[in-house]
Structure formats: structure tokens, C-alpha cells
C-alpha positions as CSV (number, residue, x, y, z in Angstrom):
1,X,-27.4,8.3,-14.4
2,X,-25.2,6.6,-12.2
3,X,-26.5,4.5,-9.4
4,X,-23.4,4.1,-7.7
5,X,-22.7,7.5,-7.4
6,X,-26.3,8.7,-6.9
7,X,-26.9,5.9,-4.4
8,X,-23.7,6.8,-2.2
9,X,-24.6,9.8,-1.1
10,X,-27.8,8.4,0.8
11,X,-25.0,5.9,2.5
12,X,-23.7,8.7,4.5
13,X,-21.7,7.5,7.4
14,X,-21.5,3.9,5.5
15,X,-19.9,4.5,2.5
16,X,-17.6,1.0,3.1
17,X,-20.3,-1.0,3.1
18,X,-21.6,0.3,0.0
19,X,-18.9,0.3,-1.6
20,X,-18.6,-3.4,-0.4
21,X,-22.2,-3.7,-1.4
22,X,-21.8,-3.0,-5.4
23,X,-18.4,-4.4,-5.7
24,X,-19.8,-7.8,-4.4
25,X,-22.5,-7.6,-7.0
26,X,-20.2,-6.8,-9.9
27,X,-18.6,-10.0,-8.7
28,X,-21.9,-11.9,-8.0
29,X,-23.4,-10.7,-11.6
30,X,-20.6,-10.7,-14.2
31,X,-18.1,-14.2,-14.7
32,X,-15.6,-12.2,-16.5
33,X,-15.2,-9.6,-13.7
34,X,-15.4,-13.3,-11.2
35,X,-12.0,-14.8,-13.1
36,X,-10.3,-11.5,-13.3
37,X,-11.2,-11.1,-9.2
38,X,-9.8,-13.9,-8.6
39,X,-6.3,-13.9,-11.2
40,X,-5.7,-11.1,-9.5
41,X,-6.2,-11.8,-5.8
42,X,-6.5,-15.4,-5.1
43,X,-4.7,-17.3,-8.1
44,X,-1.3,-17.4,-5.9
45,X,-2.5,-17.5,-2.4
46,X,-4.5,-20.9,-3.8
47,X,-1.9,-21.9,-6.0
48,X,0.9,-21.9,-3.1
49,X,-1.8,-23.4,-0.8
50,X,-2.5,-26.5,-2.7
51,X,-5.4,-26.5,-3.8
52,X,-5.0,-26.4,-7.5
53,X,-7.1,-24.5,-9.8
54,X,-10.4,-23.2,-8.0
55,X,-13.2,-20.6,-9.4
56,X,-15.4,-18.4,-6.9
57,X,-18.7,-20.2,-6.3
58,X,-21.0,-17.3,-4.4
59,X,-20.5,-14.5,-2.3
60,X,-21.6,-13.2,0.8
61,X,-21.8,-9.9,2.6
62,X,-21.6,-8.6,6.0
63,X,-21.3,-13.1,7.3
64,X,-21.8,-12.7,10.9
65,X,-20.0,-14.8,13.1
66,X,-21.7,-13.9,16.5
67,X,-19.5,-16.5,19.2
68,X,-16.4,-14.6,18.0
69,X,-17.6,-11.0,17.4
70,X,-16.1,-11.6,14.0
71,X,-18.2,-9.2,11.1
72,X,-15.8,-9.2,7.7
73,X,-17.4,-6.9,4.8
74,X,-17.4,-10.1,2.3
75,X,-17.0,-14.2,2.3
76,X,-16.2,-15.7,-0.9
77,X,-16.7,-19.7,-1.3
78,X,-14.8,-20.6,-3.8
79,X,-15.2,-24.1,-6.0
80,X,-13.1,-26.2,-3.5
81,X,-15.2,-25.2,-0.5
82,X,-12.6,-23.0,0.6
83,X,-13.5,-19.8,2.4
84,X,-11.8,-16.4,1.5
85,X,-12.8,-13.5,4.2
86,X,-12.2,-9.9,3.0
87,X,-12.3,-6.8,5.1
88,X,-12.6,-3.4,3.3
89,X,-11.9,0.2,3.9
90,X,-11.6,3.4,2.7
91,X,-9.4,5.9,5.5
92,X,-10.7,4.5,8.3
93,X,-8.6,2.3,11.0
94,X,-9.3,-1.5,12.1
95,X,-12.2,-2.1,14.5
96,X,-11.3,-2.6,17.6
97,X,-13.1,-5.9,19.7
98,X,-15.4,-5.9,22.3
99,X,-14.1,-6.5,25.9
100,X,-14.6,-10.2,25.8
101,X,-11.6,-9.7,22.6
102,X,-10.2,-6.0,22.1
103,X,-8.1,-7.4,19.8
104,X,-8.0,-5.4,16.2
105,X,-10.4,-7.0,13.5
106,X,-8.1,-8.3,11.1
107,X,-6.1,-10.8,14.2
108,X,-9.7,-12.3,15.1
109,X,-10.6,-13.1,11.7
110,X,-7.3,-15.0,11.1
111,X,-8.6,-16.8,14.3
112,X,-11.6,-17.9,12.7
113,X,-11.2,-21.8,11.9
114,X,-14.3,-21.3,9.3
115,X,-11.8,-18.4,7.3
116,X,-9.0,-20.1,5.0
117,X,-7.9,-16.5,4.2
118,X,-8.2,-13.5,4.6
119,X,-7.9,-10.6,2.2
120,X,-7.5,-6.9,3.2
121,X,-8.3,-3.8,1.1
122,X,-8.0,0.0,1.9
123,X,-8.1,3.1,-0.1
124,X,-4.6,4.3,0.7
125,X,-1.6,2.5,2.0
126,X,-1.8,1.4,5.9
127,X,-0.5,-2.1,7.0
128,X,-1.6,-4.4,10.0
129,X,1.0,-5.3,12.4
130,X,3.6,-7.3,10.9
131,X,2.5,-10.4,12.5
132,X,-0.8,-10.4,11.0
133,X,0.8,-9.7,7.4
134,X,3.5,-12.6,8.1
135,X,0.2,-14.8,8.9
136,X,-0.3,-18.2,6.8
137,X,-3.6,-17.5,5.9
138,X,-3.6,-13.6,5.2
139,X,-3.5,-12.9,1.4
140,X,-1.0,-9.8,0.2
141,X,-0.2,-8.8,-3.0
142,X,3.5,-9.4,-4.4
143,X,5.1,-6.0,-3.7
144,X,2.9,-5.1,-0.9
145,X,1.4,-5.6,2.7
146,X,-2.5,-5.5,1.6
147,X,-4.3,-4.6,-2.0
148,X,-5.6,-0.9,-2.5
149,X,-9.0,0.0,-4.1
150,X,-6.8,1.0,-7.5
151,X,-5.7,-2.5,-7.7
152,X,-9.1,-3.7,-8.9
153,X,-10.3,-0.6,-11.0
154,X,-8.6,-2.7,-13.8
155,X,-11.5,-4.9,-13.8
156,X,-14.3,-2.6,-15.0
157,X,-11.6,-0.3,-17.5
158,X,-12.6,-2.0,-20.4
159,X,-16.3,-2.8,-19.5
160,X,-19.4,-1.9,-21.6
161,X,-22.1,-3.0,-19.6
162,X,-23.6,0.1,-17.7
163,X,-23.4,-1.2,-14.4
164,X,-19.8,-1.6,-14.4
165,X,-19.4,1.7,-16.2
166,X,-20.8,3.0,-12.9
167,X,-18.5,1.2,-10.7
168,X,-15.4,2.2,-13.5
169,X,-16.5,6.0,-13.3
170,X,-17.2,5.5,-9.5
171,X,-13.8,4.1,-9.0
172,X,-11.8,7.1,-11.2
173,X,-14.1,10.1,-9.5
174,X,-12.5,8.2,-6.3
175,X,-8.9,8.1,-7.1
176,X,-9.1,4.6,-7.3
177,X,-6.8,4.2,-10.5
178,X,-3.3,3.3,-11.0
179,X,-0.7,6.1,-11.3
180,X,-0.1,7.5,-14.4
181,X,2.9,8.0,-16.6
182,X,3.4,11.4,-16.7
183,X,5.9,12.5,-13.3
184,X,5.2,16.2,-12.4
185,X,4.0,17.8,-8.8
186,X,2.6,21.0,-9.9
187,X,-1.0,20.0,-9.7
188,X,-3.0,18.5,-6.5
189,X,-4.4,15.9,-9.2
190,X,-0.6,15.6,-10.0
191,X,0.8,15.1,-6.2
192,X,-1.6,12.5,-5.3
193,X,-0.7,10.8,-8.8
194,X,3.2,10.8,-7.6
195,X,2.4,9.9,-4.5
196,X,0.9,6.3,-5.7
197,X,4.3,6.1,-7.3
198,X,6.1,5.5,-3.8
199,X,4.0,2.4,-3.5
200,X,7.0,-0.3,-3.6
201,X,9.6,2.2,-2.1
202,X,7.3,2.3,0.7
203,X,6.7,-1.0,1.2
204,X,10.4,-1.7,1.1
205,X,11.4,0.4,4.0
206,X,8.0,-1.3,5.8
207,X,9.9,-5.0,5.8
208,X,13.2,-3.0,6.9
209,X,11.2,-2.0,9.9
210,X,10.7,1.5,9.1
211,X,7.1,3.0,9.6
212,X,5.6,5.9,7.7
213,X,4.7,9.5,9.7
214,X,2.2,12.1,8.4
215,X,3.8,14.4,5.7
216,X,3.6,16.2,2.9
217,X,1.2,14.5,-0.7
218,X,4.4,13.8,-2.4
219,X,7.2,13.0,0.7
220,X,8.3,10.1,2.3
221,X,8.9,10.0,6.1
222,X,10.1,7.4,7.4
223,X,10.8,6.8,11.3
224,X,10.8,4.0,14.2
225,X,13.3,1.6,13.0
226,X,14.8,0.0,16.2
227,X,17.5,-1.6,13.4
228,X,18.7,1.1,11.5
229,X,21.4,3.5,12.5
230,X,19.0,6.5,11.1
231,X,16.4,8.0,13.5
232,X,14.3,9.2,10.7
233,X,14.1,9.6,7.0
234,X,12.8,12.1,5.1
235,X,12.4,11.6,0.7
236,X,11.2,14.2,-1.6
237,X,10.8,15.5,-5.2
238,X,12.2,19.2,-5.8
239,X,12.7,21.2,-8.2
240,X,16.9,20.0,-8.6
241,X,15.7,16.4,-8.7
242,X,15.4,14.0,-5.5
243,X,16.3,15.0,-1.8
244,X,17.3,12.0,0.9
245,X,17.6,13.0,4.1
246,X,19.0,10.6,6.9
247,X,18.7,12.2,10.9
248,X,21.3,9.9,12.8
249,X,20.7,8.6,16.3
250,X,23.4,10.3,18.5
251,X,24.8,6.8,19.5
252,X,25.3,6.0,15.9
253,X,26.0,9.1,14.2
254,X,29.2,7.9,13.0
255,X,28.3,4.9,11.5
256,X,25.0,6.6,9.8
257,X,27.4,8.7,8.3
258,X,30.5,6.4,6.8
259,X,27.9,3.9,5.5
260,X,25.7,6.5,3.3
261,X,29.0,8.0,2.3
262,X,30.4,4.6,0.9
263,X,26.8,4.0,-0.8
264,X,26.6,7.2,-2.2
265,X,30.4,7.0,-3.9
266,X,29.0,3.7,-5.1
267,X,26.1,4.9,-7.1
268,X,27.0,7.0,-10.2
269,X,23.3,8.4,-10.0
270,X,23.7,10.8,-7.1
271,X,26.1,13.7,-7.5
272,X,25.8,15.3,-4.3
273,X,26.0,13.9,-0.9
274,X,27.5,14.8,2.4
275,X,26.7,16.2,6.2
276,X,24.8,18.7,6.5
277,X,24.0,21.2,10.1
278,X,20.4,22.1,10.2
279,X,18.4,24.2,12.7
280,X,15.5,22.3,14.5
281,X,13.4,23.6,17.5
282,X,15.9,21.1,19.6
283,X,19.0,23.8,18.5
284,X,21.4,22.9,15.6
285,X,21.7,19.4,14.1
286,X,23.8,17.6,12.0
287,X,22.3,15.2,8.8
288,X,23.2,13.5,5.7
289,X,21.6,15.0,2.7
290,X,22.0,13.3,-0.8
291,X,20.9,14.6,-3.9
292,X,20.5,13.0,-6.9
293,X,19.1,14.7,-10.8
294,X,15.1,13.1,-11.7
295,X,17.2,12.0,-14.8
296,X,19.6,10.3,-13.2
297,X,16.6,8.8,-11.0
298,X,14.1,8.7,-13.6
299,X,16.2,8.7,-16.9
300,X,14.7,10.8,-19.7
301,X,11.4,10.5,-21.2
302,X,7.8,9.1,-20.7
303,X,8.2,5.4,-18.8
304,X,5.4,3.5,-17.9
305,X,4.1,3.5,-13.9
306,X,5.1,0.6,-13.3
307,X,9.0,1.2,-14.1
308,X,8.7,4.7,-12.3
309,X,7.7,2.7,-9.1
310,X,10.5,0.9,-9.8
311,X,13.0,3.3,-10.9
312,X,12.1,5.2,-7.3
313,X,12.5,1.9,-5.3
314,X,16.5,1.5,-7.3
315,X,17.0,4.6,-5.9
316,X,16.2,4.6,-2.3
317,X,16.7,0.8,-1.3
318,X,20.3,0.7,-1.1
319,X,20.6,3.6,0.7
320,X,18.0,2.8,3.6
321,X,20.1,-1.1,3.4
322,X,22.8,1.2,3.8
323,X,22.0,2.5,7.3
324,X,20.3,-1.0,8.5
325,X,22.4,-2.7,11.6
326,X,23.3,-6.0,10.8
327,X,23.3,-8.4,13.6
């Protein structure tokens, strides 16, 4: 038996808010899951805020806050009478507001002088416009623009109790997990894994400016910078080790170019590099492609997640600062 996964499919249609609906209770029920909640999420946002050390007091669900048409998933009070709003997704996008306030959700709730933050959480990687993430009161983790769903699933991997062995199973038959170790493709299991490992990469090229286009599990595309001399990127595993490709804009082609070149000689990792003419439906085009061995990327042997993610970011950082326009 497992009520969380028996009980979700009679929540068709509404599977955030039941999702929001355990996840509050594990919170509400269990201290130890409470403190670990709140290292995790809050320590440094309340830390940096001044407010000295704090514990959550209650929480709420589903607070309605009917002059401003403002609805977040939970409200946590915590021990200083401070008030931490968090919204909560799985795929879907930000609600829009009614006419009296179309704005998106998250910019109302930031609005709201009862909220003294505001924490966002979403299955997969999406940010909010860059001035809500730049906000004083909205709550992002160190390396990122909001918290994922894996981030938490931590909290119940070493649980006994049964209900949290729900939400722990729940949580893994979701893909809400950290990526694992091992770095292969060949698997869908295995593409979704990698993919998790462009976390930090990712959220690099978001504070360059860069924005993320629909693509392949396991590539990177990367377009709409305004300040780079690249009009789009393109990042992938293969089968000779990692592929970056850099599409200049016509007006800068030259200086796209000269400065990948001059990165590239300056980085013993990649062993091939140079311009490239490839056929587009637009007629022939010319790109930089750089290759670079996963051992060279990735050195040799098992490494944990964490230096994988970081490993991948070492690679691909100074070659998208590369093609950034200074002013």
C-alpha cells in the first residue's frame, strides 16, 4: 500500500495540489523532516535577512488572499512570525491574473506585504523573469534560479516511517531524485539522468542572458542573448566525447570566431576546434564547432554528481564568456 500513489490517481487534473497536499503534511507531522526543510531552503535566505536562527511554526495550504487574487500552494510561519509563501509545480506554466492584474503569479505574490518570501518549486528547470529572480524577497537556491522537486527527495531517503516511505517511493517513481553517478545516454532512464547533470551549466548561460529552446533529453540549446556575439548554441554528448556548437550573428561573425579560437587554444581539454559550413533550410552556413574527449571533460572513472555538474559547467563557461560582448 501506498497512499500517495494510490490516492494520486483520483487527483486527476490536480496532481500539484496533491502533491502540495502530502508534502505539507510530511512537514506538518514529522520535526526532523521540519529542520531539514528548512536547512535546506530557508537557513540562508533568513540568515542573510536578519533574522537570526528561526524554526517553522505551522503551515498552511492553498492561503487565499482574495483583495489581490493572490492563491500560493503553501504559507509557512515560521518562529519569528515571518511568512514564507511557496508556489509549486510540476510542468505546468505560471498562472496568469485576472483582468483587474494579468500579471504572472509569482510577481503578485512578491507584491504581497503579508509574504516575506517567496519560494518557488517545479519539477523540471524553468525560471521566472529575471526580475522576479533578482527580487529581495524571492528565495533561490545557490547555483540556481528556483528549487526542483529532486532537491527535497533527500529528506524522506533515509526515513522509516511508512508515510514518508510513500512520499520517498512517490518521489523516485517521479524522477524526483538527484542524478546519479554513472554518465552514459544509452537508456531513456539514462538520458533523463544526464540531463539533470546540465543543471549548473544551464543556469550559468541563464545569468549570461542566454535562454533555453526545446531540444533533444540530453542537449543544450541555447538562444536569445541580446549580449553575446553567438545567435545560438547548441551542446551535446556523442559518441567522440562533447560537441559545442556556436551559430554567429552575421554582424559579428568575425569576432564569434577569433574569440572561441583564442579560448579554445587556451584550454588543453579540447583537441579540435575550428569553422565549420553547414547546410540549413536558410542555404549554407558557416559555425564554430569544438570538440573536446568525455575524458578530457569528465576525466576517467566514476565521480560523484555533484563534480560531473561541475566538471560540465568547467567546460562550457569559458567558452559561452568567450562570445559575451563586453560593454
Amino acid at each position: 500500500m501506498n497512499l500517495f500513489l494510490s490516492t494520486r490517481r483520483m487527483a486527476e487534473g490536480h496532481h500539484e495540489d496533491h502533491l502540495t497536499e502530502f508534502f505539507a503534511a510530511a512537514l506538518h507531522i514529522f520535526p526532523q523532516i521540519r529542520k531539514g526543510f528548512y536547512d535546506l531552503a530557508l537557513e540562508s535566505y533568513c540568515r542573510a535577512s536578519g533574522w537570526g536562527p528561526c524554526e517553522i511554526s505551522s503551515i498552511e495550504t492553498q492561503p487565499c488572499y482574495d483583495d489581490s487574487f493572490c492563491q500560493p500552494d503553501m504559507l509557512i510561519t515560521l518562529s519569528n512570525g515571518k511568512h514564507i509563501a511557496c508556489e509549486h509545480k510540476l510542468d505546468a506554466v505560471e498562472t496568469m491574473g485576472p483582468d483587474a492584474d494579468k500579471r504572472p503569479q509569482l510577481e503578485r505574490y512578491l507584491d504581497l506585504p503579508e509574504i516575506d518570501g517567496l519560494l518557488y518549486v517545479r519539477a523540471s528547470w524553468k525560471p521566472p523573469e529575471r526580475h522576479v529572480v533578482n527580487h529581495p524577497k524571492y528565495i533561490k537556491p545557490r547555483d540556481g534560479e528556483h528549487f526542483l522537486w529532486r532537491d527535497f527527495h533527500p529528506l524522506f531517503a533515509s526515513s522509516t516511517d511508512p508515510f514518508l516511505l510513500w512520499m520517498r517511493e512517490g518521489f523516485e517513481r517521479f524522477g524526483f531524485t538527484p542524478p546519479h553517478p554513472q554518465v552514459t545516454v544509452e537508456t531513456e532512464a539514462d538520458r533523463h539522468n544526464f540531463a539533470k547533470l546540465w543543471s549548473k551549466t544551464r543556469s550559468y548561460a541563464h545569468r549570461l542572458g542566454w535562454s533555453t529552446s526545446p531540444g533533444s533529453i540530453i542537449q543544450l540549446y541555447l538562444d536569445g542573448n541580446e549580449n553575446s556575439s553567438a545567435e545560438a548554441i547548441f551542446i551535446q554528448p556523442t559518441a567522440r566525447g562533447f560537441q559545442f556548437r556556436a551559430t554567429p550573428k552575421l554582424e559579428q561573425q568575425e569576432h564569434c570566431f577569433a574569440a572561441l579560437a583564442s579560448a579554445c587554444n587556451a584550454t588543453p581539454a579540447i583537441t579540435e576546434h575550428g569553422v565549420k559550413v553547414v547546410r540549413r533550410t536558410t542555404g549554407k552556413e558557416a559555425v564554430y564547432d569544438i570538440w573536446a574527449p568525455s575524458t578530457a571533460v569528465l576525466g576517467v572513472g566514476e565521480l560523484p554528481a555533484t563534480e560531473t555538474e561541475n566538471r560540465l559547467h568547467q567546460f562550457v563557461a569559458p567558452l559561452l564568456d568567450a562570445v559575451q560582448l563586453r560593454p
